[in-house]
GURO-760148 format. One line per field, with one value per atom (N, C-alpha, C): x, y, z; atom name. Coordinates in steps of 0.1 Angstrom, whole numbers. Each point is the difference from the previous one (the first is absolute). Layout:
BEGIN
c1	c(X,...);
c2	c(Y,...);
c3	c(Z,...);
at	c(CA,...);
***
This chain:
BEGIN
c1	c(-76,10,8,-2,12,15,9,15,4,11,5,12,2,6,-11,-13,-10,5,8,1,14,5,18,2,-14,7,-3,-5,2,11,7,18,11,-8,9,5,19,-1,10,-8,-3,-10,-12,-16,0,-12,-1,-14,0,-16,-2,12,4,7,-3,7,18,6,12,-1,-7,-1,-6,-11,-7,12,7,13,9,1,11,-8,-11,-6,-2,1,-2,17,13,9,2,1,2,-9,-15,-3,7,6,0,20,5,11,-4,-8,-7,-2,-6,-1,14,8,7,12,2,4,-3,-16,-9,6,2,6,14,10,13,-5,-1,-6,-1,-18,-4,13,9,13,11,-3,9,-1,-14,-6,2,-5,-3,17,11,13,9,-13,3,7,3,10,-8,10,-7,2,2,3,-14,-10,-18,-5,8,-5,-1,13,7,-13,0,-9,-14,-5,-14,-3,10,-1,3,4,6,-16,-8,-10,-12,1,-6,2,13,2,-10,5,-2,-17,-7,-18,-2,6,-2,2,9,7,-12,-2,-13,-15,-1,-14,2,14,5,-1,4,-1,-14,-7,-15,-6,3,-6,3,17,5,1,0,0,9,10,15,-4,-10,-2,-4,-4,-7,15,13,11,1,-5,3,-7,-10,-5,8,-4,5,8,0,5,2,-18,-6,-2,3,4,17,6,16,2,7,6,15,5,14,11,8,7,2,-3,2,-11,-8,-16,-8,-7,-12,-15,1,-9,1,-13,5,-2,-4,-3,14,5,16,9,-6,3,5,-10,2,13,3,21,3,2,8,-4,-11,-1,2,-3,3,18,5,19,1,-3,-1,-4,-12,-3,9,2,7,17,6,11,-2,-8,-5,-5,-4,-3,14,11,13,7,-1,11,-4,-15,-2,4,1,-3,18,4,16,8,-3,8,-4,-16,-7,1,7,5,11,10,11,1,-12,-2,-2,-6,-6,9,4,3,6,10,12,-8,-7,-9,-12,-4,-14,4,7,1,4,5,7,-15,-5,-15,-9,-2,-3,2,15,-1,1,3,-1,-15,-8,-14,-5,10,-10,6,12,6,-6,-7,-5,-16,-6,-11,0,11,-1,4,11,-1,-9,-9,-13,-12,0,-9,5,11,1,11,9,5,-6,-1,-9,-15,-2,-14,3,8,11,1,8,2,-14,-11,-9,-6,-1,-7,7,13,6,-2,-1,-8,-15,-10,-10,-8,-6,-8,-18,-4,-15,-6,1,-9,8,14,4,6,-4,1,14,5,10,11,10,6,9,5,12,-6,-6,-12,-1,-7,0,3,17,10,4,-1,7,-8,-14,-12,-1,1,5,7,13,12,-3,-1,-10,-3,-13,-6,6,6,11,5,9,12,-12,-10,-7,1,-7,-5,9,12,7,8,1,9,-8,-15,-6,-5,5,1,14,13,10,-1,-7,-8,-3,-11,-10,12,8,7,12,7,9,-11,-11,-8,-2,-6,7,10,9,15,6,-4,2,-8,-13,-8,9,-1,8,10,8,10,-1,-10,0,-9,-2,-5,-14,-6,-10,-10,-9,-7,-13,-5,-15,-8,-4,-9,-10,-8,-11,-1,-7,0,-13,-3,-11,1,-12,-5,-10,-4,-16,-8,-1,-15,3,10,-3,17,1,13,6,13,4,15,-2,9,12,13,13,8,1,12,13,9,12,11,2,10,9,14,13,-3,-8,-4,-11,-9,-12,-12,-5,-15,-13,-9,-9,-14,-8,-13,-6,-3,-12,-15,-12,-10,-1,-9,1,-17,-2,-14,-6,-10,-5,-5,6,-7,-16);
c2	c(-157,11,-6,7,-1,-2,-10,0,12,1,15,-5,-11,-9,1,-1,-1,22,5,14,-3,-6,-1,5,-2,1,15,9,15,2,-9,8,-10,-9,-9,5,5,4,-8,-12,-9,0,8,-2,19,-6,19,4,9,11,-2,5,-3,13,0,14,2,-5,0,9,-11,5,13,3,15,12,-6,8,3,-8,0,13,-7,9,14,6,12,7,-12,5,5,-5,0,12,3,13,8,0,14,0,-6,-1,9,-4,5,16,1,18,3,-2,3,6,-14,7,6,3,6,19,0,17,-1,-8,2,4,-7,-3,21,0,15,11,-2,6,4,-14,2,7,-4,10,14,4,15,7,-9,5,-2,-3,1,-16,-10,-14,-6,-5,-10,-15,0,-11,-5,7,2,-13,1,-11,-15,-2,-12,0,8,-2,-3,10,-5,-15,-8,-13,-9,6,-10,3,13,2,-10,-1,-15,-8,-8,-14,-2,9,0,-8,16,3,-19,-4,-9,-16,2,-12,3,10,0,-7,4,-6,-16,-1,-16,-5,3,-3,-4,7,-1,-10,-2,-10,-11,-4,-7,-4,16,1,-6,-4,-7,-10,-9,-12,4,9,0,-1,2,-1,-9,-13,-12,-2,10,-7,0,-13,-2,-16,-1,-13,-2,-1,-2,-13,-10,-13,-1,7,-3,-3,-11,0,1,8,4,-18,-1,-17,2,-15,0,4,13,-2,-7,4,-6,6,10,16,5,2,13,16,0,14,3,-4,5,6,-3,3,13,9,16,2,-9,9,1,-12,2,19,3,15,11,-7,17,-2,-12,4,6,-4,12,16,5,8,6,-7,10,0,-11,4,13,1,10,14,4,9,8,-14,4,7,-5,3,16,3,13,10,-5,11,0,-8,1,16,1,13,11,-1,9,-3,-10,-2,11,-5,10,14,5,14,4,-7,2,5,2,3,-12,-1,-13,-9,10,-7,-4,6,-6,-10,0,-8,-14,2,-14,-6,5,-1,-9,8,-5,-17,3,-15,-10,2,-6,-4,9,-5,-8,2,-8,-18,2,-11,-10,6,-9,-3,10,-2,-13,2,-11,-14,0,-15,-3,6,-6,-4,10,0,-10,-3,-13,-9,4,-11,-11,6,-7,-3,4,-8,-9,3,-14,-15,5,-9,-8,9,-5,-9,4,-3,-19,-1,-16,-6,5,-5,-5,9,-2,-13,-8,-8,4,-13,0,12,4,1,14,6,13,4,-10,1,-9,-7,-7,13,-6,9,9,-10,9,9,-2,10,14,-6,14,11,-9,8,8,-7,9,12,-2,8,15,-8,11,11,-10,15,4,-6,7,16,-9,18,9,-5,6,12,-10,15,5,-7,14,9,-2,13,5,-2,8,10,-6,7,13,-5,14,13,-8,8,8,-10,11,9,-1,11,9,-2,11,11,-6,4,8,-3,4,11,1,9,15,-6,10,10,-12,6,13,-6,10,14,-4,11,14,-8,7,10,-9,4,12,0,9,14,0,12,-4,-6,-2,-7,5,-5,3,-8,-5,1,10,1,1,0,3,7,11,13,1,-6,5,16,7,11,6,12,1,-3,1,-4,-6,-9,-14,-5,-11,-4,8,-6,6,-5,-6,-5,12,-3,4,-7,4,-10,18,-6,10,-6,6,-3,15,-9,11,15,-4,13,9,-8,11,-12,9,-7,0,-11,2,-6,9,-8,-8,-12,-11,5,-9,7,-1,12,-2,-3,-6,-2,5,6,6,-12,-1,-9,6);
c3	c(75,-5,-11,-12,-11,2,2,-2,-6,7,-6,-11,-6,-8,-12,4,-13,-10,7,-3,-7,1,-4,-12,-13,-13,-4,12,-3,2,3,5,-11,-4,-11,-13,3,-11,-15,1,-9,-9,7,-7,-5,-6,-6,5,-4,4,17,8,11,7,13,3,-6,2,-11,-13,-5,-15,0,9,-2,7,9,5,-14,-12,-10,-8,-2,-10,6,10,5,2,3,2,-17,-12,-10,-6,2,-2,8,10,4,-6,-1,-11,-12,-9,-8,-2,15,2,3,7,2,-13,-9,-13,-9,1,-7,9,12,0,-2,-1,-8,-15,-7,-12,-1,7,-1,6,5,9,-17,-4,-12,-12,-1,-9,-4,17,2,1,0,1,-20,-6,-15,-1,6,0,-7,-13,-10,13,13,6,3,-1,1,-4,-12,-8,10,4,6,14,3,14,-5,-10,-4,-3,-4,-7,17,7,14,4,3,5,-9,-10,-9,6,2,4,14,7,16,2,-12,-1,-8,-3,-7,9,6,11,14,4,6,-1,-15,-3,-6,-3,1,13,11,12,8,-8,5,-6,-15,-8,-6,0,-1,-17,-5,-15,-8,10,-7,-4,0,-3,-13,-4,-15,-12,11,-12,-4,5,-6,-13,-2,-16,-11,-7,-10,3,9,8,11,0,17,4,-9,6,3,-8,3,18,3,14,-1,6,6,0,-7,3,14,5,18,7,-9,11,-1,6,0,-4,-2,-1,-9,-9,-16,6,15,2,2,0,5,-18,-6,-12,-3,8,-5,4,2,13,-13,-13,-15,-1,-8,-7,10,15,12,0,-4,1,-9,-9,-16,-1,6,5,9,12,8,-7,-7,-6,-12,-7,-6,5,11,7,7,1,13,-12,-12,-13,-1,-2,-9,14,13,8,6,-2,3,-2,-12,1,5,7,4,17,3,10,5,-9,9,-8,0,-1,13,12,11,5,14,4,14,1,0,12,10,12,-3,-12,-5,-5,-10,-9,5,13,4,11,4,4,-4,-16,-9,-3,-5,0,8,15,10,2,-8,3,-6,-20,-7,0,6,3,13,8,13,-6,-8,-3,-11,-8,-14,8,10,6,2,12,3,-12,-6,-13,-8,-9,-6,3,5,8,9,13,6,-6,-8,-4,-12,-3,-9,2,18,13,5,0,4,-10,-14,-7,0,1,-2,12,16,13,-1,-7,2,-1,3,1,-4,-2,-7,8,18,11,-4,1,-3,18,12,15,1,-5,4,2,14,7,-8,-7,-8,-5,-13,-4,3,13,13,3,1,0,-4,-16,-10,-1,0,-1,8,12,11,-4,-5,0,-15,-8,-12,1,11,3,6,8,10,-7,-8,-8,-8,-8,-5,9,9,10,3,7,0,-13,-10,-8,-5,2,-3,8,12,13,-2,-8,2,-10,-17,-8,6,8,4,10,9,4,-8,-13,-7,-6,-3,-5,9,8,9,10,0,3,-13,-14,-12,1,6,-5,12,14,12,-8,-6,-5,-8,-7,-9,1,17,7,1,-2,2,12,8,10,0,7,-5,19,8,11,2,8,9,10,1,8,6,16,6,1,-6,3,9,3,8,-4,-13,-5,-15,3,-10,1,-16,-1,-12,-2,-10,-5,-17,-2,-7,5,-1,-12,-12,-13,1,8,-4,-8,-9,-10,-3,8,-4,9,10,10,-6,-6,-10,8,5,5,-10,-1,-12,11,2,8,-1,1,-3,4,-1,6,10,6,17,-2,13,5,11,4,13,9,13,6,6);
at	c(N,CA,C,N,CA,C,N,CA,C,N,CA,C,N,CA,C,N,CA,C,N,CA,C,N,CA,C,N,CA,C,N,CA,C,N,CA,C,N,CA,C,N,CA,C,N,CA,C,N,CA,C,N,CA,C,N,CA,C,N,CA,C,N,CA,C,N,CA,C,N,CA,C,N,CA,C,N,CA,C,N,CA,C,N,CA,C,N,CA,C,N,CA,C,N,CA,C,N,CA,C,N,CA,C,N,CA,C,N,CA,C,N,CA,C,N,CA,C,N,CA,C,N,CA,C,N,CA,C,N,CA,C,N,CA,C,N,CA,C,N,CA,C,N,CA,C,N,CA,C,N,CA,C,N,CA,C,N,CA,C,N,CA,C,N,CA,C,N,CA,C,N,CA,C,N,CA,C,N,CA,C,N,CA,C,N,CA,C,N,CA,C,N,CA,C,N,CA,C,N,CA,C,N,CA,C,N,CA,C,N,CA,C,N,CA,C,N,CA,C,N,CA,C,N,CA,C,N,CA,C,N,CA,C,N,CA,C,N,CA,C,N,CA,C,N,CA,C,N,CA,C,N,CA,C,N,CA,C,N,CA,C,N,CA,C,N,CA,C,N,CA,C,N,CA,C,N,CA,C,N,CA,C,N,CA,C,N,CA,C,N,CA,C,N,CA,C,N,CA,C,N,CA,C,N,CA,C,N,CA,C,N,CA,C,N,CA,C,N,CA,C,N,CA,C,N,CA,C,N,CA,C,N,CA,C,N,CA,C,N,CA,C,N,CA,C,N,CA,C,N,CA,C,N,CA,C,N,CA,C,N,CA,C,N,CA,C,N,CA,C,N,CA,C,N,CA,C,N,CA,C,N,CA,C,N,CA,C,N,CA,C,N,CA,C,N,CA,C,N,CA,C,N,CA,C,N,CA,C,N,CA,C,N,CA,C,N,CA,C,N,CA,C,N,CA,C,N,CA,C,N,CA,C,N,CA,C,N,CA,C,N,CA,C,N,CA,C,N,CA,C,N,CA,C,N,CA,C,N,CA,C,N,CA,C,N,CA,C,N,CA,C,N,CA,C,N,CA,C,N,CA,C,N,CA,C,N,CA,C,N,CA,C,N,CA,C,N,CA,C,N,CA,C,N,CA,C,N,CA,C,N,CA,C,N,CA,C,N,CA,C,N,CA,C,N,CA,C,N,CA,C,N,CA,C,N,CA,C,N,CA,C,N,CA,C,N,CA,C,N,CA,C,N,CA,C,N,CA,C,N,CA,C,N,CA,C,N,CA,C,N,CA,C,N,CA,C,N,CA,C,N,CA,C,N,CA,C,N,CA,C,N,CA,C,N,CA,C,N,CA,C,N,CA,C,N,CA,C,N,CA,C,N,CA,C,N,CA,C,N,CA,C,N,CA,C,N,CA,C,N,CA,C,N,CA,C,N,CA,C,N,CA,C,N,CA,C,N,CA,C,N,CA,C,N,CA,C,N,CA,C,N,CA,C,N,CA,C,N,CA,C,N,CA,C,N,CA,C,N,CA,C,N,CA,C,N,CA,C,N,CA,C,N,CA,C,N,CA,C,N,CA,C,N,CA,C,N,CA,C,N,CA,C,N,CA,C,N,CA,C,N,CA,C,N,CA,C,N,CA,C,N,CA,C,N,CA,C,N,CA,C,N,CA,C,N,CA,C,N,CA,C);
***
């Protein structure tokens, strides 16, 4: 019989292409859709705010298929030998252009922040704040812990909670996304019928049918 320790690094979320990671990448698409019907909500209510959501529904579609592929490493070109002073590691490099990036990202959308609406908006940033610790903070942290092997404890640790607040902070997104949408009359059901299903989108007390299927 196989150790059930020889299974450990499907749950290690230190390593990638691991159930974790396939958990991120699925929580972060469905973030994705989720701002993708604000976004369509906005639209169809004439709000130049459409815009703001179409570009969040980019990041999301984009941090997804990052998640999966681990695309971030391609930021480091242009100085893919640079190592971090105090590391040890040039992979750790990308943290320089993703702080840049996400400082650039926080700037343009700030004022499109507190257009939200005061519960969203504070959501919002409570999310992108638990998410950016994990994401370059702690991988900051990690990156001056790490050792040749990448297993030494500290490391670990930092690694650990790394992923940790990722995941959560995009858990509290997904959650602020839909707390908004609620808000703004909008519900999303499933209706067993006699002879099939049938999806329910009501917005502001106006029912709109999805397809139904015959079982």
């Amino acid at each position: 019989m196989v150790p059930i320790d020889h299974f450990g690094y499907l749950f290690d979320l230190s390593r990638e292409m691991n159930i974790p990671t396939w958990y991120s990448v699925v929580q972060l698409f469905a973030t994705a859709c989720a701002l993708m019907a604000a976004a369509l909500l906005q639209k169809i209510n004439g709000s130049h705010s459409s815009v703001g959501w179409w570009g969040l529904v980019m990041i999301f579609l984009y941090m997804s298929m990052d998640e999966a592929t681990d695309a971030h490493g391609l930021w480091r070109t242009g100085f893919t030998d640079y190592v971090i002073p105090g590391t040890n590691h040039a992979s750790f490099a990308w943290i320089i252009p993703g702080l840049v990036i996400v400082c650039a990202v926080g700037l343009v959308y700030l004022r499109w922040l507190f257009s939200l609406p005061r519960r969203t908006a504070i959501l919002f940033f409570v999310a992108g704040v638990v998410f950016v610790t994990g994401a370059l903070v702690f991988e900051g942290i990690g990156a001056f812990l790490a050792d040749a092997t990448f297993f030494n404890p500290s490391y670990l640790v930092a690694s650990t909670i790394e992923e940790s607040l990722e995941i959560y902070g995009i858990l509290i997104m997904l959650y602020a996304v839909l707390d908004y949408l609620d808000s703004q009359g909008v519900q999303i059901a499933l209706r067993n019928q006699a002879h099939g299903s049938k999806t329910i989108a009501q917005t502001d007390g106006v029912e709109r049918d999805g397809p139904q299927t015959e079982s």
